[in-house]
C-alpha positions in Angstrom: 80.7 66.4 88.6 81.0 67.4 92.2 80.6 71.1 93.0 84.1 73.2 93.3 84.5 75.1 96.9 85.0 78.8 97.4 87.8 79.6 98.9 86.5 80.9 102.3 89.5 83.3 102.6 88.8 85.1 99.2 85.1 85.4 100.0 85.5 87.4 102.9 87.9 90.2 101.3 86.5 90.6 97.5 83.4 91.6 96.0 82.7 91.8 92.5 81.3 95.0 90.5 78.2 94.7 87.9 80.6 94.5 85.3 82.9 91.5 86.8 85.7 93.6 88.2 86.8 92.9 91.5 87.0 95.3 94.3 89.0 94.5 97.5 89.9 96.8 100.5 93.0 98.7 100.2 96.4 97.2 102.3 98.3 99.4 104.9 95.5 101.1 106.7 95.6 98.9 109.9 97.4 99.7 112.0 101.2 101.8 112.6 99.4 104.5 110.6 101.0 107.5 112.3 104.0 106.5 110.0 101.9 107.6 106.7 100.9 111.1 106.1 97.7 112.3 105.7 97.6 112.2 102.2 98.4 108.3 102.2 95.9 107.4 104.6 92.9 109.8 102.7 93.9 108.6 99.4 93.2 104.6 100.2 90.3 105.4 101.7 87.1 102.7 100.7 88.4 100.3 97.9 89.7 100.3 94.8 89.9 97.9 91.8 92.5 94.9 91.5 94.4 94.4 88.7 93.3 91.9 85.2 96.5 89.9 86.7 95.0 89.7 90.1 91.8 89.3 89.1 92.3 86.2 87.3 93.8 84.4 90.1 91.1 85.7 92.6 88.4 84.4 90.1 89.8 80.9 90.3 89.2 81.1 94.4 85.7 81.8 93.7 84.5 80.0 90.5 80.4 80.5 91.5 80.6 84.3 92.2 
């Protein structure tokens, strides 16, 4: 069988916890941030843990991770 790619996109923005969750950066905290408050942009600080919906389909981009 040949060997499957990674998709080169999805290894670059998820990591996966000990227990097989994966973690990915929070969205809206590039750039036009003056338009948030403070409690927005504190709040998605770091990263926070998709969804069993998103997590499937993020699996499937990286089947050796």
């Amino acid at each position: 069988m040949p060997k499957l790619k990674t998709k080169s996109g999805a290894k670059k923005r998820f990591k996966f916890t000990a227990s097989g969750k994966v973690k990915a950066g929070v969205a809206g905290k590039r750039h036009r941030l003056i338009s948030h408050n403070s409690k927005y942009i504190r709040q998605n600080r770091g990263t926070q843990v998709m969804s069993d919906a998103d997590a499937r389909k993020i699996k499937s981009y990286m089947p050796y991770a």
